[in-house]
N, C-alpha and C positions, 0 to 999 in steps of 0.2 A: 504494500500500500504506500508506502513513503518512498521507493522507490518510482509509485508511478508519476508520484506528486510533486517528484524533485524533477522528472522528464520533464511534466508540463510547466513547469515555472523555468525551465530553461529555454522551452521550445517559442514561450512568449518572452522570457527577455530577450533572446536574441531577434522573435520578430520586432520588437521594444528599437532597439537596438540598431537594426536596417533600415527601419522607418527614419529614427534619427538622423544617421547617416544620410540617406536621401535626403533629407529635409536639408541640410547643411550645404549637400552637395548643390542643390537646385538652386537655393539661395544667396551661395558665396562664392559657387566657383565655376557655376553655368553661365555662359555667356549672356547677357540679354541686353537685345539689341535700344537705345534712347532713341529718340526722337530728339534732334537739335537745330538747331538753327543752323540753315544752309543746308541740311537734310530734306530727300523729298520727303511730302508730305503722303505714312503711308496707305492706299487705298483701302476703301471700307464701303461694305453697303448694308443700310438700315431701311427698318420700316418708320415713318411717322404715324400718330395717334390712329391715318385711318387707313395704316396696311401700306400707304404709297413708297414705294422705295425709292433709294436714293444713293448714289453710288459717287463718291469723291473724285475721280476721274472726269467724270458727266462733267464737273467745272472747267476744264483747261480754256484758259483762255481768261477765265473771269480770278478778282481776287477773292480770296475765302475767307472768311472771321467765322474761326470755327471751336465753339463757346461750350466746354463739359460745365453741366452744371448739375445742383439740384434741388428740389422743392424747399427742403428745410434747410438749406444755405443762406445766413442773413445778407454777405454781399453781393450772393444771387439776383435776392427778391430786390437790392438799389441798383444793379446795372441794367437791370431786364427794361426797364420801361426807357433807359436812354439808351439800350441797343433796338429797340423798337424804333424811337423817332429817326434815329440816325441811319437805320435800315432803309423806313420810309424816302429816304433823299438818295442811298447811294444804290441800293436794287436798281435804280435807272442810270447810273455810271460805272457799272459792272461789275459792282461787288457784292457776294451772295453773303448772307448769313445761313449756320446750320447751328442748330444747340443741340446739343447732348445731352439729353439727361440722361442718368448714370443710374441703371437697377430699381425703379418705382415705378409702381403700378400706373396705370393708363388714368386710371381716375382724378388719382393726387395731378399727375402731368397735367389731362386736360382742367380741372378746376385752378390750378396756376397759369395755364394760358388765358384761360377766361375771361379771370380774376387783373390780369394787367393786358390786355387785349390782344395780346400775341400775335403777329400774321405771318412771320418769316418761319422756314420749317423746324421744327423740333422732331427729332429722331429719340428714338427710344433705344439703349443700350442697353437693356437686362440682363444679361450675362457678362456683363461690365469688358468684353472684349477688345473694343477700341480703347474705352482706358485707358486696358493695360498695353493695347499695343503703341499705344503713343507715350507711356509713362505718365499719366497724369497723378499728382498728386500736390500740392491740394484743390479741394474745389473752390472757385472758379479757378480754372484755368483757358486760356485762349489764345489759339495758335494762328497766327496772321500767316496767310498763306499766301504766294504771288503767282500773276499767271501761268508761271510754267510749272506752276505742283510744287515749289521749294516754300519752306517754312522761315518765312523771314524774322519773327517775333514770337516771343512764348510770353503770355503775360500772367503770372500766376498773384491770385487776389484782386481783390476789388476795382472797378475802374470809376474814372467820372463823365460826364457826357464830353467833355471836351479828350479826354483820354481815348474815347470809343472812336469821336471825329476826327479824331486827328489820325489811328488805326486804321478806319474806313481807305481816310483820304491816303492812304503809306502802301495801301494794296489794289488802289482805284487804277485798272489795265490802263 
């Protein structure tokens, strides 16, 4: 009996043990690829609130202000209505906005667009995928993107209306 009890208490330290290993392994000495400035900016295709997709390529040519955000972010809910207005003027000088919101249900999303009148697309990241393929951390973060697909600007934290405009205007083709 204490023989079998000593197998099993090795056979899960050592799986104890591998999992460690991995975990260390993945996180300190695997490669993973950043997202930086002067890097292209790398492709992704989402759905927005009602299914439509949307694929980061489709842009070439226009500049991208491309905005991770999320619901319960307070410097979220102060840039959202001055990347609206600012939208409003440069959508017609070729610069797209995309937001990201990052793993929250459709509900919380659409009652935040609602709620500050939203018109430019919001994508839904549920599986937090772009994210991570882009390294985001923290939220807001927003990568100014220029017409050829390069990432000219990473702005991590809060912006002001003239910060957004003046962004707009840094990636306007």
């Amino acid at each position: 009996m204490k023989s079998k009890r000593l197998i099993m208490r090795s056979i899960i330290l050592i799986i104890l043990i591998a999992a460690l290993g991995y975990t260390l392994y993945s996180n300190f000495f695997h490669s993973k690829e950043k997202v930086d400035v002067g890097s292209a900016a790398p492709d992704f295709v989402l759905n927005d609130l009602n299914g439509k997709t949307f694929q980061l390529s489709n842009y070439d040519g226009k500049g991208v202000f491309l905005n991770f955000w999320g619901t319960w972010c307070e410097p979220c809910k102060r840039e959202m209505p001055y990347i609206e207005r600012q939208y409003q003027y440069y959508k017609n000088h070729g610069v797209e906005v995309l937001a990201i919101n990052v793993g929250e249900s459709n509900i919380a999303v659409e009652n935040f667009k609602d709620q500050y009148g939203l018109t430019f697309p919001i994508l839904l990241d549920k599986k937090m995928e772009v994210l991570n393929a882009y390294g985001v951390d923290p939220l807001p973060t927003t990568f100014l993107i220029d017409k050829d697909g390069k990432v000219v600007k990473i702005i991590t934290g809060s912006m002001t209306e003239r910060d957004v405009r003046n962004y707009m205007e840094s990636i306007k083709p």
